[in-house]
Structures are given as C-alpha cells and as structure tokens.
C-alpha positions as CSV (number, residue, x, y, z in Angstrom):
1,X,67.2,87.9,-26.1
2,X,65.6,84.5,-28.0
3,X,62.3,85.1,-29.7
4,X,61.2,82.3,-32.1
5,X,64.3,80.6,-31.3
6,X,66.4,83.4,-32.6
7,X,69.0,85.3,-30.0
8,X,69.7,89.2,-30.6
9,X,71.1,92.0,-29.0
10,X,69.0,94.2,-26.7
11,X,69.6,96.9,-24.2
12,X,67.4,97.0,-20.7
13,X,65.8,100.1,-20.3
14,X,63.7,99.4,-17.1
15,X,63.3,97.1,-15.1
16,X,60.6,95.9,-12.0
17,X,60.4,93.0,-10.3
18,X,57.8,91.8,-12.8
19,X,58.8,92.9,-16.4
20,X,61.1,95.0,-18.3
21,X,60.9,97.5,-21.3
22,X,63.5,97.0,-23.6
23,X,64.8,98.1,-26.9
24,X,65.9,96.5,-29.7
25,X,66.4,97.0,-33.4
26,X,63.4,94.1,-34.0
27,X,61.3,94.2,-31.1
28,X,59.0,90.6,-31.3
29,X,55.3,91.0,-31.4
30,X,52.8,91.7,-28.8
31,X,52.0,88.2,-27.6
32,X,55.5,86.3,-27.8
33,X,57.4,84.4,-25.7
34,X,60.8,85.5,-24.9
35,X,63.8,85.1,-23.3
36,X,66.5,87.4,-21.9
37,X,69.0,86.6,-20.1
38,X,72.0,88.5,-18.8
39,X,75.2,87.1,-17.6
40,X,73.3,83.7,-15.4
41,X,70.4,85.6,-15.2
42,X,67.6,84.4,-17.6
43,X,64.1,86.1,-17.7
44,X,61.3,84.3,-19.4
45,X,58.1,86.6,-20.2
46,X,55.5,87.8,-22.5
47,X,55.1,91.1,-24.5
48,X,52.6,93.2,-23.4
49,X,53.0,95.8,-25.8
50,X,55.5,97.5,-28.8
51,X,56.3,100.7,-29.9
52,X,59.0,101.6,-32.1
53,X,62.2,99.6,-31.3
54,X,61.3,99.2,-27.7
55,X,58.8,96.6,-26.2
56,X,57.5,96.0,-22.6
57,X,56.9,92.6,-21.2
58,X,55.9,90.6,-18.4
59,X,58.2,88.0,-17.0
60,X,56.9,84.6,-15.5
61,X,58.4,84.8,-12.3
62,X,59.5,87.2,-10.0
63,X,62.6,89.1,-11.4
64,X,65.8,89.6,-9.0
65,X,66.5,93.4,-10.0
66,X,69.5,93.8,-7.7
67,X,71.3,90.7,-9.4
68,X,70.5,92.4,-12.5
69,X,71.7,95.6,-11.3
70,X,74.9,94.1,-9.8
71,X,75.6,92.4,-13.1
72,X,75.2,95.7,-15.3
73,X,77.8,97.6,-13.1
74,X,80.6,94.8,-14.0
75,X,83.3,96.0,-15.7
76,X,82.9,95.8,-19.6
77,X,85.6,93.3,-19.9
78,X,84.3,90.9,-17.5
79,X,80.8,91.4,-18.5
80,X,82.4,90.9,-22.1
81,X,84.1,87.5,-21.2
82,X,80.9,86.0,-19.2
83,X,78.7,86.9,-22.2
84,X,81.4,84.7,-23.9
85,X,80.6,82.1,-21.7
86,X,77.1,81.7,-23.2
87,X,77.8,82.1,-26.7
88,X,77.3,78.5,-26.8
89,X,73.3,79.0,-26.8
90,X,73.6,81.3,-30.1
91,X,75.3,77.5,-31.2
92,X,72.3,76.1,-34.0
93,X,74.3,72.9,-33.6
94,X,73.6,72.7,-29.7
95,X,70.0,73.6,-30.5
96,X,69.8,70.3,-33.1
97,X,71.1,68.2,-30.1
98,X,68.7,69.4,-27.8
99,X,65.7,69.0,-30.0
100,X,67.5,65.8,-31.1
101,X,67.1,64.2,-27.5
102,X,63.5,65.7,-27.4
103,X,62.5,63.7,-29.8
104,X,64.2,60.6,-29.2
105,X,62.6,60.9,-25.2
106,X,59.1,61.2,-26.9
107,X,59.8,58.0,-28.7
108,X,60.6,56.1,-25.4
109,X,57.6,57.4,-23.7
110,X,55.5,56.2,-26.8
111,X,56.8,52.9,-26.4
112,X,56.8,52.8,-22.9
113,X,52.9,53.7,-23.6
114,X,52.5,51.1,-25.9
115,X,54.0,48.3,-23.3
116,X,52.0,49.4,-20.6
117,X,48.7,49.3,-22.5
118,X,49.7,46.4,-24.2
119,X,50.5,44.2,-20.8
120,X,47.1,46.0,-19.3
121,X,45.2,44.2,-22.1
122,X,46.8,41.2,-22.1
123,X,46.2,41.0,-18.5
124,X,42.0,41.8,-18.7
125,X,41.7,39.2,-21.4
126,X,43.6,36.5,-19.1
127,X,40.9,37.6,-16.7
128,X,38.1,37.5,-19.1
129,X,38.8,34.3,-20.3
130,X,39.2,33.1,-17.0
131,X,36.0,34.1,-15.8
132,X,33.7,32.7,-18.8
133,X,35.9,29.3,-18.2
134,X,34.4,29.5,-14.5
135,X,30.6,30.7,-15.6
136,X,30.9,27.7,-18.5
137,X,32.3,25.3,-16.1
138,X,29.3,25.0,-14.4
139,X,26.8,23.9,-16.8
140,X,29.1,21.6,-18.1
141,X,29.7,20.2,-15.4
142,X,26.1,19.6,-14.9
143,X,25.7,17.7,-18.5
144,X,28.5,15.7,-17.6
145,X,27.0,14.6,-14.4
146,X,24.1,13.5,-16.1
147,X,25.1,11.7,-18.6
148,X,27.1,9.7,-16.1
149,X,30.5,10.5,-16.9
C-alpha cells in the first residue's frame, strides 16, 4: 500500500467490488488517498474510516475481485517473485525521476504558455496599429488634399 508516498505491508481482509477493509500495522487517516496494489493489480481509493490496525476504504473505480482472488491463490513462491517484480516502485530514486520529468513538463508548458500569449499580442497590436493607420489615413488625406499636395 502507498499512503503519502510511502509503501508498506498490508493484508486484505475483504473485499467488494467497491472498497476493501484492510489491516495494517499503520493504518492512514480517514480521508487519505491510497494505493494498493497486488501483483498488476492496483486499487486507488479513499478511507472511509479506522479502527485499530484495520481501515476500510472506497476505491475509485470498480474493483475486479475475481483477479484479486485468482492472484491470492498463487503459490507463495510465485506470488513472492511477482511482488519482486514491483519492488522497483518502493525505489525513492525512480520516484526522484518521475517527479523530475514532472517538473521539467511543467516548465515546457509554461513556456509554451508564454509563446502563445506572447505571438497572440504581438498579433492584436499588428492589428491595432493597423487599424488607427487606416482611421488617421483619412483625415490626412483630407489636409493633404487641401493644401494641394
């Protein structure tokens, strides 16, 4: 389970297609986001409530009981090796990357803001200036053709 961007151990105690209780030695507040997942499984929810070491929350979509079901009845050792397989999210080094190419995606959408708004003004005052040459133009024009030039 990942609460505040921490992973521990947990152990499913029920399960529906829309939540799970579940125990843990530090079950997260009522309130936060978490994240289980089991095997390629991953359940995203909220807690609804807390009691002791076990906790009940509400997942965001619809959870697929019989794939979680089919995964508990795996064999420890192969349950053991495809936990294995996901170690690499407990990794605080993959987590730096990821929030690494957050950021640097949040820059290039600021620029990319900036250009746009930029070219957008730069455009209207082409227009602008464009239309006061035309409305000037006129009585100008007029002045020049009276004074004969």
């Amino acid at each position: 389970m990942r609460s505040d961007g921490v992973w521990s151990d947990v152990r499913i105690r029920n399960a529906s297609s829309r939540g799970m209780m579940v125990e843990t030695a530090d079950p997260p507040e009522r309130g936060a986001y978490i994240e289980i997942r089991r095997g390629a499984l991953t359940v995203i929810g909220r807690v609804a409530w807390s009691r002791g070491r076990r906790f009940g929350f509400r997942s965001q979509d619809k959870i697929d009981v019989d794939a979680l079901m089919a995964h508990a009845s795996q064999n420890p050792k192969a349950a053991a090796r495809q936990d294995e397989s996901h170690e690499r999210r407990k990794d605080p080094s993959r987590l730096g990357e990821t929030l690494k190419g957050e950021a640097r995606s949040r820059q290039i959408a600021s620029a990319l803001q900036y250009v746009v708004f930029g070219v957008a003004a730069i455009i209207a005052a082409i227009i602008a200036a464009t239309m006061v040459g035309e409305v000037l133009s006129r009585p100008f024009q007029s002045i020049s053709n009276a004074l004969g030039h």
